[in-house]
Backbone as XML, in Angstrom:
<?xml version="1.0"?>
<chain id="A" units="angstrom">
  <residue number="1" name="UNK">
    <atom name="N" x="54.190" y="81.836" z="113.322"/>
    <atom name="CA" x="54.204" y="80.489" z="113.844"/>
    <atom name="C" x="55.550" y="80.175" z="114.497"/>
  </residue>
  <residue number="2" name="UNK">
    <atom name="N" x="56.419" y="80.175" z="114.059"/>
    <atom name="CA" x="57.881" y="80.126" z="114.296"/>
    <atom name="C" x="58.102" y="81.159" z="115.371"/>
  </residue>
  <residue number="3" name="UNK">
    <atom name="N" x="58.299" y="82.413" z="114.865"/>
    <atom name="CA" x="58.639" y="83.017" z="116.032"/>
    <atom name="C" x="57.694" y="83.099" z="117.063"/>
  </residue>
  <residue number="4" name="UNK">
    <atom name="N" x="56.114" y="82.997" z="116.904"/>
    <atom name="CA" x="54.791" y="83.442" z="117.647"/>
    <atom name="C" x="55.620" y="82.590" z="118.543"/>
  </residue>
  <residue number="5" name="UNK">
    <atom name="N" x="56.069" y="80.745" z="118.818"/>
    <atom name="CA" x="56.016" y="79.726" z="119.574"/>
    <atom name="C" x="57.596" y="79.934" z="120.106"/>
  </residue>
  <residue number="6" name="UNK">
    <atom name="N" x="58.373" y="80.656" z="119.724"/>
    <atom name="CA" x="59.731" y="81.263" z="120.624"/>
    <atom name="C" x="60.560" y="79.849" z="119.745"/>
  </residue>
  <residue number="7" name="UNK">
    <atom name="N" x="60.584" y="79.202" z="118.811"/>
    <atom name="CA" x="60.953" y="78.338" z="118.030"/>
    <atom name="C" x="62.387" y="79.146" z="117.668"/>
  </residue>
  <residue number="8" name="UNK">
    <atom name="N" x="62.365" y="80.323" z="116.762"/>
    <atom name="CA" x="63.558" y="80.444" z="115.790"/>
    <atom name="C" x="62.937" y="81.899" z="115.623"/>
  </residue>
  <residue number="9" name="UNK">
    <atom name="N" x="64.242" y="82.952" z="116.073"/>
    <atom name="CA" x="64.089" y="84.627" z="115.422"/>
    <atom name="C" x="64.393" y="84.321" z="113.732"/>
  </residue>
  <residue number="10" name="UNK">
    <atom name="N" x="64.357" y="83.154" z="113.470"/>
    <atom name="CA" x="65.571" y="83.441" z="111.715"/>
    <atom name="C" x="64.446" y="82.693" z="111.313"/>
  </residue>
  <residue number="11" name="UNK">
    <atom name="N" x="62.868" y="82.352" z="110.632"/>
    <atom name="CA" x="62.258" y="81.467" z="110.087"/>
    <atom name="C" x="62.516" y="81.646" z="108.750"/>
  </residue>
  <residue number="12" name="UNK">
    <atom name="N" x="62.512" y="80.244" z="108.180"/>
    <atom name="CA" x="62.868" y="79.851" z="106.778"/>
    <atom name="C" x="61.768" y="79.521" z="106.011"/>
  </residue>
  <residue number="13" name="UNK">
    <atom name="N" x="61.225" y="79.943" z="104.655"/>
    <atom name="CA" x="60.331" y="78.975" z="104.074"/>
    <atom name="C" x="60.697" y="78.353" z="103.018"/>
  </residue>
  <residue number="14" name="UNK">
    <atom name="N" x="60.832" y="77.056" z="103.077"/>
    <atom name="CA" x="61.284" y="76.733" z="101.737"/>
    <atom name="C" x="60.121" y="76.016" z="100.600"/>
  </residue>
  <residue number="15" name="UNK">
    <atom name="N" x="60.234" y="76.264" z="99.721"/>
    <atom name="CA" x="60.277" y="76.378" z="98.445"/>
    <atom name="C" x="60.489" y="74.897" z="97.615"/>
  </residue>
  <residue number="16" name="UNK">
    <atom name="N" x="60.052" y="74.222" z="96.860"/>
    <atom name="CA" x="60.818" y="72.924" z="96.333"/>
    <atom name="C" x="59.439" y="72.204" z="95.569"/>
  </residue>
  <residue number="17" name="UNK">
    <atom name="N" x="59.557" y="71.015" z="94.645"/>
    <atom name="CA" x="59.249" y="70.078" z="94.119"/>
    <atom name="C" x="59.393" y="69.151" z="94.155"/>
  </residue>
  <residue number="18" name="UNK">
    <atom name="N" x="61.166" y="68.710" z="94.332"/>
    <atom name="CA" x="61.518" y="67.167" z="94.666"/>
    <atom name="C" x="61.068" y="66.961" z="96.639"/>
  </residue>
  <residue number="19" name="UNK">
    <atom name="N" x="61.300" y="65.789" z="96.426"/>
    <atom name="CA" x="60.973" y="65.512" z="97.894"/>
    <atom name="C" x="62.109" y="65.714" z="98.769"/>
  </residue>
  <residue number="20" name="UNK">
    <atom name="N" x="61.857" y="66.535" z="100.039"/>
    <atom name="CA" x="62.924" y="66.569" z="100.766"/>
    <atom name="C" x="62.578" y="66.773" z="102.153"/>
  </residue>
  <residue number="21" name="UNK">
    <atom name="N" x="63.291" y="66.306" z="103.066"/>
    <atom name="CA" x="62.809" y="66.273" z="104.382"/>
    <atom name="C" x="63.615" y="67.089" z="105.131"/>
  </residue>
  <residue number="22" name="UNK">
    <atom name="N" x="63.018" y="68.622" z="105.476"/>
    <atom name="CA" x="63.465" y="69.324" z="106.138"/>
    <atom name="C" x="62.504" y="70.767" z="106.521"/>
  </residue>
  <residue number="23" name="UNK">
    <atom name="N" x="62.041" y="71.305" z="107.881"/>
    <atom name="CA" x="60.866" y="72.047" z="107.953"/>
    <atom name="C" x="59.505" y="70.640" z="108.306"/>
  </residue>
  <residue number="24" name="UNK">
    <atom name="N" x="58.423" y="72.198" z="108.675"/>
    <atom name="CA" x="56.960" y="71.340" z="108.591"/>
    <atom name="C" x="56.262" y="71.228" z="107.276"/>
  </residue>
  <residue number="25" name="UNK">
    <atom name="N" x="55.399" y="70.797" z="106.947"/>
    <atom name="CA" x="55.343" y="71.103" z="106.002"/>
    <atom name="C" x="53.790" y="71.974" z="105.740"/>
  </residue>
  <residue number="26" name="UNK">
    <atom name="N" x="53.755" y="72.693" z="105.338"/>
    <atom name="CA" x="52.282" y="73.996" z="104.944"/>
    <atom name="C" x="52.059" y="73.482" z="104.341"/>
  </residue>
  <residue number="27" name="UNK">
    <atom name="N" x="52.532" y="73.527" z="102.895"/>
    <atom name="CA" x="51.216" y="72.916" z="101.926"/>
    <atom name="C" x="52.522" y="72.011" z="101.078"/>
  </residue>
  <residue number="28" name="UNK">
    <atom name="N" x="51.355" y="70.827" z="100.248"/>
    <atom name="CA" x="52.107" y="69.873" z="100.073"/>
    <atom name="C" x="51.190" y="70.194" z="98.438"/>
  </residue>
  <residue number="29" name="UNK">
    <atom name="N" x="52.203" y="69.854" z="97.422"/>
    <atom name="CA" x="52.106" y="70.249" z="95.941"/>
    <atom name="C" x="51.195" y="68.663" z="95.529"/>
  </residue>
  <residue number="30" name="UNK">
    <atom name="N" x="50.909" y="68.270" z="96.027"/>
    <atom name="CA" x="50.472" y="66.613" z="95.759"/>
    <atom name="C" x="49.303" y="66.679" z="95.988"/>
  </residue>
  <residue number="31" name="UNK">
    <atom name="N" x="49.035" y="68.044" z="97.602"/>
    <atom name="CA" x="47.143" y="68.044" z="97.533"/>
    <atom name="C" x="46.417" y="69.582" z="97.502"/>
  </residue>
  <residue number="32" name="UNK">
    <atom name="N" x="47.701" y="70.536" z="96.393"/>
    <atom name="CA" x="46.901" y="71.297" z="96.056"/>
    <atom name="C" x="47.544" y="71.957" z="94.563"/>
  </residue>
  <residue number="33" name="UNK">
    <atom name="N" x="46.724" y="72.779" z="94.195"/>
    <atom name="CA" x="46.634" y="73.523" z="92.931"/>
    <atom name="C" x="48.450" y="73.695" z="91.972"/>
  </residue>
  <residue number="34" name="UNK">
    <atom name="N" x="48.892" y="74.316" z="93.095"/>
    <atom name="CA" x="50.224" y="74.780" z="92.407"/>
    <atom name="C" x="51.135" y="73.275" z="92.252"/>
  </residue>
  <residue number="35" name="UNK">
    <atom name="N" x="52.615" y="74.399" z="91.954"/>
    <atom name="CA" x="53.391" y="72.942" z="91.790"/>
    <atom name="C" x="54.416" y="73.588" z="93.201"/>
  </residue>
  <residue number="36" name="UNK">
    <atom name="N" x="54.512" y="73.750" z="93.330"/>
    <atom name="CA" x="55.349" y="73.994" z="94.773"/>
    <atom name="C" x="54.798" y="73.274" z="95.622"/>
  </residue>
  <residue number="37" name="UNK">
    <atom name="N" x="55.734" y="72.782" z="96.601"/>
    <atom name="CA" x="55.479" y="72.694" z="97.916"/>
    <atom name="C" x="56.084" y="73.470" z="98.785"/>
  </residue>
  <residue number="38" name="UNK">
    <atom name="N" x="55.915" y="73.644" z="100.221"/>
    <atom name="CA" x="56.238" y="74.849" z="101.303"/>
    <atom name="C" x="56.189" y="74.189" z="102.878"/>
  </residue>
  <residue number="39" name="UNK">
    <atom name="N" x="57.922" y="74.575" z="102.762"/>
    <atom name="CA" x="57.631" y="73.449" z="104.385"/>
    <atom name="C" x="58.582" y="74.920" z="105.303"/>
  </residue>
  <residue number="40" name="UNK">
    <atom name="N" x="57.647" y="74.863" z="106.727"/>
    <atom name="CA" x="58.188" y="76.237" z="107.441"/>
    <atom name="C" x="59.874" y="75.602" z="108.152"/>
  </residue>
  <residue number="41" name="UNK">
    <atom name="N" x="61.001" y="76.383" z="108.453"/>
    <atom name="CA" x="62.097" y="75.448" z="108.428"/>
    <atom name="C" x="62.638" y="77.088" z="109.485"/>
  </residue>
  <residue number="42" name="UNK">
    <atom name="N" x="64.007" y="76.618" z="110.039"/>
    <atom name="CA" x="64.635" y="77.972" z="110.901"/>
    <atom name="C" x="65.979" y="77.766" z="110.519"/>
  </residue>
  <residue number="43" name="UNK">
    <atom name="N" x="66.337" y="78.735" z="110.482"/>
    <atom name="CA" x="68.049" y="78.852" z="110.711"/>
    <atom name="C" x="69.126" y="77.682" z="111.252"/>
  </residue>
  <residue number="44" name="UNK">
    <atom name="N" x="68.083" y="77.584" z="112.510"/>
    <atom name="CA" x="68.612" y="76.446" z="113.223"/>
    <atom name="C" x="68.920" y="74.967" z="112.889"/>
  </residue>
  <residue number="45" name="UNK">
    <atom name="N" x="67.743" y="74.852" z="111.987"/>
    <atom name="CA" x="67.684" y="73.368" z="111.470"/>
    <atom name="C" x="68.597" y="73.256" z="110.374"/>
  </residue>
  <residue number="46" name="UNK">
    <atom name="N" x="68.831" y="74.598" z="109.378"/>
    <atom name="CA" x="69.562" y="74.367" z="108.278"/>
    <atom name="C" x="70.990" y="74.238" z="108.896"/>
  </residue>
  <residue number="47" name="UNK">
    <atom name="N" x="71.346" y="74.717" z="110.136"/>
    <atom name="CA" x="72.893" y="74.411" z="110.998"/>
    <atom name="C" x="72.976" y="73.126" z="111.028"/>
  </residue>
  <residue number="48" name="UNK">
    <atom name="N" x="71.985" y="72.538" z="111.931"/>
    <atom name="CA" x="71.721" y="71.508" z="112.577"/>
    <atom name="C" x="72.224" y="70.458" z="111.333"/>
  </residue>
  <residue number="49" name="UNK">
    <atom name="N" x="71.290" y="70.583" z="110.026"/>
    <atom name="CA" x="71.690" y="69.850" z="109.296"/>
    <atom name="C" x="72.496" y="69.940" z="108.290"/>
  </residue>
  <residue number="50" name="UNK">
    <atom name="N" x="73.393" y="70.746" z="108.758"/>
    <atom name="CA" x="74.679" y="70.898" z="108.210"/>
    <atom name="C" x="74.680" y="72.030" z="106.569"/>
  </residue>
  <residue number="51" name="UNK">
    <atom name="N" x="73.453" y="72.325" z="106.520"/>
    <atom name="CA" x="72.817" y="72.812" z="104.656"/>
    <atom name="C" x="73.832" y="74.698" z="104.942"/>
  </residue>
  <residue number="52" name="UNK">
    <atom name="N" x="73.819" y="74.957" z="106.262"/>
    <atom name="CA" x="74.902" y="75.956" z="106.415"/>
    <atom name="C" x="76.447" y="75.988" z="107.656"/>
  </residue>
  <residue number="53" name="UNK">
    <atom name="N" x="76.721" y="76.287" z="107.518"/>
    <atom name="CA" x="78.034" y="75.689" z="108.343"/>
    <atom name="C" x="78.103" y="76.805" z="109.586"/>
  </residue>
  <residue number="54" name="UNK">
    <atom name="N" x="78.577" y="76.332" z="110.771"/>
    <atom name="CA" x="78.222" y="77.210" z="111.474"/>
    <atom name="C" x="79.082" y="77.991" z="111.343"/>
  </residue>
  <residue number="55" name="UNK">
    <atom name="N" x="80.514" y="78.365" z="111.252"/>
    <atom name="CA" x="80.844" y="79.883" z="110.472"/>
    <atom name="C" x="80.469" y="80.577" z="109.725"/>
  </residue>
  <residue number="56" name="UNK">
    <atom name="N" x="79.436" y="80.245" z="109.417"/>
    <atom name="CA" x="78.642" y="81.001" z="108.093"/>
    <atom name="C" x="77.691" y="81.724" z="108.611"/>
  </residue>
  <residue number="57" name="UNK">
    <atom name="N" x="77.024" y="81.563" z="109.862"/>
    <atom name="CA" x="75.802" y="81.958" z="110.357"/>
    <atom name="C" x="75.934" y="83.497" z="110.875"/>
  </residue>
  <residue number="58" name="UNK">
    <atom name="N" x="76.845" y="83.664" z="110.640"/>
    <atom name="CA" x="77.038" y="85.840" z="111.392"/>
    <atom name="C" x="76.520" y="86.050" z="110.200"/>
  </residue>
  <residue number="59" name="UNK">
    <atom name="N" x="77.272" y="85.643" z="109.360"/>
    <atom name="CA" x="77.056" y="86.337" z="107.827"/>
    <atom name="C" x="75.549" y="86.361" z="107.540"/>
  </residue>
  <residue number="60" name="UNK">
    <atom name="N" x="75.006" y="85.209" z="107.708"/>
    <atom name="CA" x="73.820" y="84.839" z="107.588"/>
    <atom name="C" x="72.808" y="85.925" z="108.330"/>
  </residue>
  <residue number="61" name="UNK">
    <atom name="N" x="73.183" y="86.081" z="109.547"/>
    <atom name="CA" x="72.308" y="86.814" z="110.262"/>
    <atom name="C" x="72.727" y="88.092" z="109.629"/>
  </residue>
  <residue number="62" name="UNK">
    <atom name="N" x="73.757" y="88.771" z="109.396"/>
    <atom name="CA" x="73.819" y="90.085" z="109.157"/>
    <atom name="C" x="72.815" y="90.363" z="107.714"/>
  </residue>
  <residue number="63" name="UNK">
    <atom name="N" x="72.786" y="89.619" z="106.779"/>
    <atom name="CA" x="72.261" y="89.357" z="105.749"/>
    <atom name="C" x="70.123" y="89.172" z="105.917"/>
  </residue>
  <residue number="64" name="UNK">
    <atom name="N" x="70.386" y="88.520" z="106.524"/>
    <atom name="CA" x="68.759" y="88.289" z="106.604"/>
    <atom name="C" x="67.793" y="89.799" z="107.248"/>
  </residue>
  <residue number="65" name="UNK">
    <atom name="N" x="66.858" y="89.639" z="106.569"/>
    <atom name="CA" x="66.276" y="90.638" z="106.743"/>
    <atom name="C" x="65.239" y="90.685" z="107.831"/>
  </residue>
  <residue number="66" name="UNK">
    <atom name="N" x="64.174" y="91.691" z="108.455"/>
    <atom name="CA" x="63.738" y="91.524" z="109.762"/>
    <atom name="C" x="61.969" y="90.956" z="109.120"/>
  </residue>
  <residue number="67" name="UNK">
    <atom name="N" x="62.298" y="89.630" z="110.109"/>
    <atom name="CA" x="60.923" y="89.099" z="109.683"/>
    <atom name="C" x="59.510" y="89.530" z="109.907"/>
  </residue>
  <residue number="68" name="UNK">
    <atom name="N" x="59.463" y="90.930" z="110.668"/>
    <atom name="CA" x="58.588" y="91.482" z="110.387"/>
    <atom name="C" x="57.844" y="92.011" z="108.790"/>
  </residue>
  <residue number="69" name="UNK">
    <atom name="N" x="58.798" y="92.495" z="108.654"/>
    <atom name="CA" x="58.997" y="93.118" z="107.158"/>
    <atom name="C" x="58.941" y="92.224" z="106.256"/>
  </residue>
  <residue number="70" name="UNK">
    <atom name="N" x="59.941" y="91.130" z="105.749"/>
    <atom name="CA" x="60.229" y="90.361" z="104.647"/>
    <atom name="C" x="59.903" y="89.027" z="105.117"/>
  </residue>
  <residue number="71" name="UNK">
    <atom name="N" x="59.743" y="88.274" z="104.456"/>
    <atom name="CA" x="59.550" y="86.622" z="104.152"/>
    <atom name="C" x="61.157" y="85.951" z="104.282"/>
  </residue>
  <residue number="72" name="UNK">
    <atom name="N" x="61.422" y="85.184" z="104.583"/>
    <atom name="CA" x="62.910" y="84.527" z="104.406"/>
    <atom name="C" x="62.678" y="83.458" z="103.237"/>
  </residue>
  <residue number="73" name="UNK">
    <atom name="N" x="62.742" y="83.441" z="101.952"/>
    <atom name="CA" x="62.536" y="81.829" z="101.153"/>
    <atom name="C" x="63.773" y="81.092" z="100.790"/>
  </residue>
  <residue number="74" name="UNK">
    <atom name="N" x="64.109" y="80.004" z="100.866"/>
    <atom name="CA" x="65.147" y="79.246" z="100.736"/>
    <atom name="C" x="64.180" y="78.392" z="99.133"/>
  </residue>
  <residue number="75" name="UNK">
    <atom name="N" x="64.798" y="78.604" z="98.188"/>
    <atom name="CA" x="63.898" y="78.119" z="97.069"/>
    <atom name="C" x="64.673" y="76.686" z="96.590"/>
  </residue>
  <residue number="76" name="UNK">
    <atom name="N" x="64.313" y="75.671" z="96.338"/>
    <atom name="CA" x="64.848" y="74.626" z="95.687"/>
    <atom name="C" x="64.637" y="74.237" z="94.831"/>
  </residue>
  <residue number="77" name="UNK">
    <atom name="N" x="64.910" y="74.212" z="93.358"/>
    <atom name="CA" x="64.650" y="73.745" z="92.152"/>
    <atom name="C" x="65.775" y="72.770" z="91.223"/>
  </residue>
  <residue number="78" name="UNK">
    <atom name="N" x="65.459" y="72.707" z="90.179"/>
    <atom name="CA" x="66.632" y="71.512" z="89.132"/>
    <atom name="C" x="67.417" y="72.377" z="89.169"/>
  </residue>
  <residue number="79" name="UNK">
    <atom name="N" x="67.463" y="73.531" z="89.491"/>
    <atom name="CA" x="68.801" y="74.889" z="88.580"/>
    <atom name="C" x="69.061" y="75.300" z="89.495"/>
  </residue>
  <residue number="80" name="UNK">
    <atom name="N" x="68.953" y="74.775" z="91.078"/>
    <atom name="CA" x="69.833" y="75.564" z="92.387"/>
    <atom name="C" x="68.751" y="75.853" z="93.195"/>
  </residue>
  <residue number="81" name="UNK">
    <atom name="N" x="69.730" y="76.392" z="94.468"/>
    <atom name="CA" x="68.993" y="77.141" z="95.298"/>
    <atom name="C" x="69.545" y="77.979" z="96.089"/>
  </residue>
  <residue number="82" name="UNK">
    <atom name="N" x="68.538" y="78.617" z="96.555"/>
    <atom name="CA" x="69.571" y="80.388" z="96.385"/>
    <atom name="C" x="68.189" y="80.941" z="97.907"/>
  </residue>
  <residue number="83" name="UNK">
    <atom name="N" x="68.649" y="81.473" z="99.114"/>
    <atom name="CA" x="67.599" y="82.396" z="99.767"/>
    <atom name="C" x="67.431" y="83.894" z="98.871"/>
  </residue>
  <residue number="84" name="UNK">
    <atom name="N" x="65.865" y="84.140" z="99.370"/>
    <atom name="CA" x="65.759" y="85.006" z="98.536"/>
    <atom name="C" x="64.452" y="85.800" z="100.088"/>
  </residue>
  <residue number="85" name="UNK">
    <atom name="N" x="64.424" y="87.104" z="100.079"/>
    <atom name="CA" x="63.775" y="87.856" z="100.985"/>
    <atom name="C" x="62.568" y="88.441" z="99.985"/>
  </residue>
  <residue number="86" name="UNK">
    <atom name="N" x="61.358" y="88.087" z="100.253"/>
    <atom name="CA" x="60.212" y="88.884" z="99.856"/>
    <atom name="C" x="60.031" y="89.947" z="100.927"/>
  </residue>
  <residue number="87" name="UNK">
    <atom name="N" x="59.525" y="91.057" z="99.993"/>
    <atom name="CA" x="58.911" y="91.726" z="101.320"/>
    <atom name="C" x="57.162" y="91.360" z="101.482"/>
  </residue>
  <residue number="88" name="UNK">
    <atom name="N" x="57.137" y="91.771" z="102.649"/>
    <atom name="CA" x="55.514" y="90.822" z="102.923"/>
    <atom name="C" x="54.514" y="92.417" z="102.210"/>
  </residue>
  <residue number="89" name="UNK">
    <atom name="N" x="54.856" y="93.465" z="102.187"/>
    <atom name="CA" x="53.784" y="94.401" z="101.640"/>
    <atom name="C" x="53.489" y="93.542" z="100.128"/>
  </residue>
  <residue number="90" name="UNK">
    <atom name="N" x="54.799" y="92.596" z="99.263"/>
    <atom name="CA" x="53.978" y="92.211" z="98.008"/>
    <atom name="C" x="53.205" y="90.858" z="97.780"/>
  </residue>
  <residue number="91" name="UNK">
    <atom name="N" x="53.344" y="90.530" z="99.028"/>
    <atom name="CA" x="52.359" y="88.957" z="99.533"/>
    <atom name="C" x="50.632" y="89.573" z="99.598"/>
  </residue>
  <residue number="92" name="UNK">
    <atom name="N" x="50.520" y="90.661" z="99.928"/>
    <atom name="CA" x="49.213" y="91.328" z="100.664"/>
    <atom name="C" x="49.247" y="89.955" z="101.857"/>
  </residue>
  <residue number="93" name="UNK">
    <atom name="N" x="50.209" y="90.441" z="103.012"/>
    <atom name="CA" x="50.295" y="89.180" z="104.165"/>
    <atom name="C" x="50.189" y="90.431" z="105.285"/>
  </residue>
  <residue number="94" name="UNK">
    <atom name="N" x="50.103" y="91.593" z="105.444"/>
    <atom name="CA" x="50.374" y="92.875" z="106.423"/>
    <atom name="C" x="48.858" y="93.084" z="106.558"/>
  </residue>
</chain>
């Protein structure tokens, strides 16, 4: 979606419970099963809104993995939040 629409090479998914406004949002924990919610988000926006600083972003890119391959998740919970790379072979998403 992200990259299909030339949006962002760096897509983010984040992860969360409390309410927060940042990304689209996929699925919303209010009208389905789990307790997560999942909003699709880019690199760009987390600059934009300051959540990474733009000296930080080489690092960032050298670090992130190729979104073919892996998932990007930015997870948000009471105890932090931390990106974390799935690879998509353990989604069954390939």
């Amino acid at each position: 979606m992200i990259r299909d629409e030339d949006v962002s090479n760096y897509p983010v998914f984040v992860f969360y419970q409390q309410e927060i406004e940042l990304g689209v949002t996929l699925v919303d924990r209010e009208n389905s099963s789990g307790n997560w919610s999942v909003n699709a988000s880019s690199l760009e926006e987390f600059v934009a809104r300051q959540l990474i600083e733009e000296e930080h972003v080489p690092g960032f890119k050298k670090h992130y993995r190729d979104p073919d391959t892996h998932f990007c998740l930015f997870v948000l919970s009471e105890i932090g939040a931390e990106f974390i790379f799935i690879p998509q072979e353990l989604t069954g998403d390939n």
